[in-house]
C-alpha positions as a printed NumPy array, in Angstrom:
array([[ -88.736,  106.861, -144.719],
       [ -91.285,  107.612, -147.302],
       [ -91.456,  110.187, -149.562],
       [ -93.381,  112.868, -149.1  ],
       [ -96.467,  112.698, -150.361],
       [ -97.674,  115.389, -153.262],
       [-101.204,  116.824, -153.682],
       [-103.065,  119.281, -155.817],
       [-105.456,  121.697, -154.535],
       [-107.555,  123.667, -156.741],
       [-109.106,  127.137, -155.563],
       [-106.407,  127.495, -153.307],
       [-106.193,  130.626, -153.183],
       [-108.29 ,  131.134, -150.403],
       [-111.07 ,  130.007, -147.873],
       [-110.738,  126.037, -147.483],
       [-107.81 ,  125.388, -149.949],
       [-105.724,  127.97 , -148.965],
       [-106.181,  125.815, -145.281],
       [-105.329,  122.772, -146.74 ],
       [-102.09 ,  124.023, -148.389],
       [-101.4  ,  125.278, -144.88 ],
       [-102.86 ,  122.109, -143.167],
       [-100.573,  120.043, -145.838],
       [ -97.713,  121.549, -145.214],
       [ -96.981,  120.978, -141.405],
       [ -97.56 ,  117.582, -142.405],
       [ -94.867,  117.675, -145.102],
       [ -97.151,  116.969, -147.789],
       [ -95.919,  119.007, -150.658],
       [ -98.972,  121.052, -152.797],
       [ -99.298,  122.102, -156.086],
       [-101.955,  125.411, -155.375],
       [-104.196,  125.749, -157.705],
       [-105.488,  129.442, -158.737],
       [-107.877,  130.839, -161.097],
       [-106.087,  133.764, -162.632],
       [-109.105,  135.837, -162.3  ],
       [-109.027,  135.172, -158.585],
       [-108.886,  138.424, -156.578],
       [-107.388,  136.726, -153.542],
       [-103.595,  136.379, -153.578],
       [-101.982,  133.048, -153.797],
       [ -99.044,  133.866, -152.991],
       [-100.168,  134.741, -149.302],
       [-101.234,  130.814, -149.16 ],
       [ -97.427,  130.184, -150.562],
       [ -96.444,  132.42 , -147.806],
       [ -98.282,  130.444, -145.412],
       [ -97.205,  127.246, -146.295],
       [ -93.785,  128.517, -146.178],
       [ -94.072,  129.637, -142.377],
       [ -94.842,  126.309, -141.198],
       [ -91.755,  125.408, -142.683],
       [ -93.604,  123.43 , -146.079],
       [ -93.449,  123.022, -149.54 ],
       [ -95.727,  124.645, -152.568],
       [ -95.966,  126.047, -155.781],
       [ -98.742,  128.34 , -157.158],
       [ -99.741,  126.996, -160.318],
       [-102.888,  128.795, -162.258],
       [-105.659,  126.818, -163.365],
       [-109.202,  127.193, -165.077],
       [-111.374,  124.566, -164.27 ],
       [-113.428,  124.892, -167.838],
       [-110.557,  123.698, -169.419],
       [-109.537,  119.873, -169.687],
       [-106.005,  121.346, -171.289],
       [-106.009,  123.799, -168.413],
       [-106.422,  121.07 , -165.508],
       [-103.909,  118.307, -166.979],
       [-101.177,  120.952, -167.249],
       [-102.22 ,  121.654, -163.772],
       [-101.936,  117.987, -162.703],
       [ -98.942,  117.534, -164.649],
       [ -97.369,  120.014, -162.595],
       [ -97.201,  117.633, -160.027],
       [ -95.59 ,  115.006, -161.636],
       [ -92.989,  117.591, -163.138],
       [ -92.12 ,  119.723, -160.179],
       [ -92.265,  116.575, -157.312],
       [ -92.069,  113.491, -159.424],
       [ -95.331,  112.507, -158.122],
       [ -99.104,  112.709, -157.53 ],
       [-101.203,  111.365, -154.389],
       [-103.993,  113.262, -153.477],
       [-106.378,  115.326, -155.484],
       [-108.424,  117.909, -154.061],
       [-110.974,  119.249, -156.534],
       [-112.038,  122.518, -154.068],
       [-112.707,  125.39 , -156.443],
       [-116.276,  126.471, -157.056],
       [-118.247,  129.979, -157.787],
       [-121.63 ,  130.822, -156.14 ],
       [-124.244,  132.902, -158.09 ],
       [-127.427,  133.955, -157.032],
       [-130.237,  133.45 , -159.619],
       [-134.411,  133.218, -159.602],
       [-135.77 ,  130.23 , -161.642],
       [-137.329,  132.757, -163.916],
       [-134.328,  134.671, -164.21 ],
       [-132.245,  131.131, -164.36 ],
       [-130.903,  130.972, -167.946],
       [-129.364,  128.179, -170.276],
       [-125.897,  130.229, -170.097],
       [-126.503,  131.016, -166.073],
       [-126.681,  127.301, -165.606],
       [-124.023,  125.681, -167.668],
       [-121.642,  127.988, -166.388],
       [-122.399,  127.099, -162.936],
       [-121.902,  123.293, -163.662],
       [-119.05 ,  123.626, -165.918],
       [-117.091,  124.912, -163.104],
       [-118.861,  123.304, -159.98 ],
       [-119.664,  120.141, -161.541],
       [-117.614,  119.086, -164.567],
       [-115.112,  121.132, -163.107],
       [-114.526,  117.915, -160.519],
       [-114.785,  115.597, -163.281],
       [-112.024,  116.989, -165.045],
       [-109.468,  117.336, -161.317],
       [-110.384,  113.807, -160.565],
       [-110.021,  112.516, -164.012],
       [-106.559,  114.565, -164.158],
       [-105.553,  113.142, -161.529],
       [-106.05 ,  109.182, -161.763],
       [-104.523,  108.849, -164.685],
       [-101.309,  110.466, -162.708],
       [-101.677,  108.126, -159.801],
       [-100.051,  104.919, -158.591],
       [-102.042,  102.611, -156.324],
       [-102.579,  104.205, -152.415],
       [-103.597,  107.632, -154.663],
       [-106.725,  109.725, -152.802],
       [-109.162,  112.112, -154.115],
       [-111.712,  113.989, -152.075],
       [-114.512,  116.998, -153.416],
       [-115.846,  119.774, -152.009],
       [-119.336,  119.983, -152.182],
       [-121.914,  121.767, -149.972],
       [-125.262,  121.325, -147.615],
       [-126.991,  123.699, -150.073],
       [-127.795,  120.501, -152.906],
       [-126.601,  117.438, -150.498],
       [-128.522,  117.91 , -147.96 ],
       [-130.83 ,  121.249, -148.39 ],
       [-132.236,  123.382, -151.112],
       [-131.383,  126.881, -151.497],
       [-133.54 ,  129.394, -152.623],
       [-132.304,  131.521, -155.869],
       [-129.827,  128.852, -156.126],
       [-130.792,  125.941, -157.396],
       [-127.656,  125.553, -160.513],
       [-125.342,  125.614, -157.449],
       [-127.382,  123.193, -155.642],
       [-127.762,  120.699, -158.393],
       [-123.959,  121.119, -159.301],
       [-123.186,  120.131, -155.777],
       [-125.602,  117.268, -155.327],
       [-123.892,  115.437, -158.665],
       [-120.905,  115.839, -156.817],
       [-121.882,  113.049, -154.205],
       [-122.622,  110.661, -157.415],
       [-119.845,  111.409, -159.266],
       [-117.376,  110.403, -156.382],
       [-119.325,  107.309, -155.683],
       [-118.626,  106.673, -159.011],
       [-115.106,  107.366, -159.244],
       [-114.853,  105.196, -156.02 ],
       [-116.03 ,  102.084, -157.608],
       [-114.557,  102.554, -160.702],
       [-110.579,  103.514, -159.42 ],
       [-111.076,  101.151, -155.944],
       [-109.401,   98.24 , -158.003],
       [-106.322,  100.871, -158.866],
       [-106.107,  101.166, -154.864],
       [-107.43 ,  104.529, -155.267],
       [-110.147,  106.248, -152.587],
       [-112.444,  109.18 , -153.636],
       [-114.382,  110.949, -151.193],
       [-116.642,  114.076, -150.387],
       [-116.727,  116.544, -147.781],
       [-120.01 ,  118.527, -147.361],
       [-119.57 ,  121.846, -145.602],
       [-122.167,  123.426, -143.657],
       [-121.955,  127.147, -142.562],
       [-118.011,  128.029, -143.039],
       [-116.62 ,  131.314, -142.951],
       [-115.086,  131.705, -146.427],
       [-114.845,  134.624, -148.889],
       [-117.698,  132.539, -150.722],
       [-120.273,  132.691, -147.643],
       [-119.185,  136.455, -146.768],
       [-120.55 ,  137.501, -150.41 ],
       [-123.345,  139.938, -149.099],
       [-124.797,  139.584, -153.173],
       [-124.44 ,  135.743, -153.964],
       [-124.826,  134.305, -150.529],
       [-125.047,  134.767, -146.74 ],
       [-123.252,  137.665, -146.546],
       [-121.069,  139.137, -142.677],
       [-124.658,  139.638, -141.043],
       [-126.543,  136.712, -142.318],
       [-123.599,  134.419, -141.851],
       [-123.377,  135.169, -137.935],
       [-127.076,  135.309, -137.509],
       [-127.157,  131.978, -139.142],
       [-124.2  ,  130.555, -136.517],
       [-126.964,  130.973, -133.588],
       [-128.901,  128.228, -134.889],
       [-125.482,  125.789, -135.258],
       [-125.52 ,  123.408, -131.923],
       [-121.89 ,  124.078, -131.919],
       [-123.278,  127.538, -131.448],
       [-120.797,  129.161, -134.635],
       [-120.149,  128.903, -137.989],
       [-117.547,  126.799, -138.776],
       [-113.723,  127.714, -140.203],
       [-111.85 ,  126.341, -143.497],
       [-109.112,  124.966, -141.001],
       [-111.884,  122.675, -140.182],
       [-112.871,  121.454, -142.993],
       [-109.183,  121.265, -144.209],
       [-108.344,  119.105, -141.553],
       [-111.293,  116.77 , -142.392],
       [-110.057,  116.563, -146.003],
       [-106.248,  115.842, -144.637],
       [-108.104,  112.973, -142.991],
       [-109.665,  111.479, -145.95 ],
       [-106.879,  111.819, -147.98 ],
       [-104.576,  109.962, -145.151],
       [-103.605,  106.301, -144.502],
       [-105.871,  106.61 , -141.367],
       [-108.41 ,  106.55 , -143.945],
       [-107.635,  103.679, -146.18 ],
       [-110.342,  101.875, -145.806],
       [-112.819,  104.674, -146.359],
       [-113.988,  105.775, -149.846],
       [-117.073,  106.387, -151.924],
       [-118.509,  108.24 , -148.68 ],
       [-119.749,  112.16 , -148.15 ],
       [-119.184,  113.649, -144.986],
       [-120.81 ,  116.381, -143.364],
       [-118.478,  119.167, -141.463],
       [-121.47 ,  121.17 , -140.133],
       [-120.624,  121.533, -136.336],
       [-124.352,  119.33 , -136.097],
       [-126.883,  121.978, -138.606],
       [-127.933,  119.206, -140.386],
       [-129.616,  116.924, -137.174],
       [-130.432,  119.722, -135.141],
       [-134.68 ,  119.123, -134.93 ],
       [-136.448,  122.132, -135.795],
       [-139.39 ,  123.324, -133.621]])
């Protein structure tokens, strides 16, 4: 038997890595849950999730901005399990902001979480990692594949993302390491439901009508895309982005 594997999951105290904790967990990979501590969604609801489906977590509170903040996080997973496989860098704000209004502070805070925020997960967690380690980021369609109007920090943050992990995959693919990317489309999330800084309840289902699949999409989904890049059934995949968009992104326009 092999040991169960161990991952950490930041911004999982919610949306898509509160689904991957879950997702993890009837697997029996064990999950070090990252949350920000300024969070307003309850982490230990994803603990209590996890713990239904009969799995193994700890809630562990972590600030992104920090390089001492996200190795103690990281660490936690060596300390608690006596192990680290898979890193899941997942956390991310959304902020709505005009060019004009687009300042020097609006945008480095943006990329210090969205952006260097992955550099510092990924980097926490290869120097933790033995050989068959995986690493996968969350990034988005708004940047990788679209541009968003009002939000171009977010989309650059996210569309350095999809270098940085082709990066990372080069550079760690000797160590037997993978790195990956998901992009999300439309995905029901506390994130998209944010009437102020993005689609908002109304905009979000109006938007589903023009998804092929015919709805937005769910963080189980994308959860269970990230399980798979993060598994053995992936080991020959890495330095690659996938869309999770239930077909937005090649659906011709009239």
């Amino acid at each position: 038997m092999l040991e169960p594997r161990v991952a950490i999951i930041t911004g999982a105290a919610s949306g898509i890595g509160r689904a991957l904790a879950v997702h993890y967990a009837g697997a029996g990979v064990r999950s070090i849950v990252g949350t920000f501590p300024g969070d307003p969604h309850d982490p230990q609801e994803t603990l209590r999730l996890v713990h239904a489906v009969g799995g193994q977590a700890v809630v562990h509170e972590v600030d992104v901005r920090s390089t001492a903040s996200v190795d103690a996080f990281a660490q936690r997973a060596v300390d608690e399990y006596g192990r680290l496989d898979y890193a899941v860098a997942n956390a991310g704000i959304l902020r709505n902001s005009s060019l004009a209004e687009m300042t020097d502070t609006r945008w480095t805070d943006m990329l210090d979480v969205d952006l260097t925020g992955v550099l510092r997960t990924l980097r926490a967690g290869a120097v933790r990692m033995t050989e068959g380690g995986a690493m996968v980021a969350v990034s988005s369609i708004a940047g990788a594949v679209y541009g968003w109007e009002g939000h171009a920090h977010y989309a650059a943050a996210k569309a350095g993302v999809l270098g940085l992990i082709r990066s990372v995959a080069v550079e760690l693919g000797p160590r037997g390491i993978r790195a990956n990317a998901v992009i999300p489309g439309l995905i029901e999330t506390p994130q998209s439901l944010d009437p102020v800084n993005s689609l908002g309840p109304d905009g979000l289902a109006r938007a589903g009508n023009d998804i092929p699949w015919g709805r937005v999409g769910t963080p189980a989904e994308v959860a269970s895309v990230i399980a798979f890049l993060t598994s053995s059934q992936a080991g020959y995949v890495t330095g690659q982005s996938l869309i999770v968009d239930g077909g937005l992104t090649v659906k011709m326009r009239a």
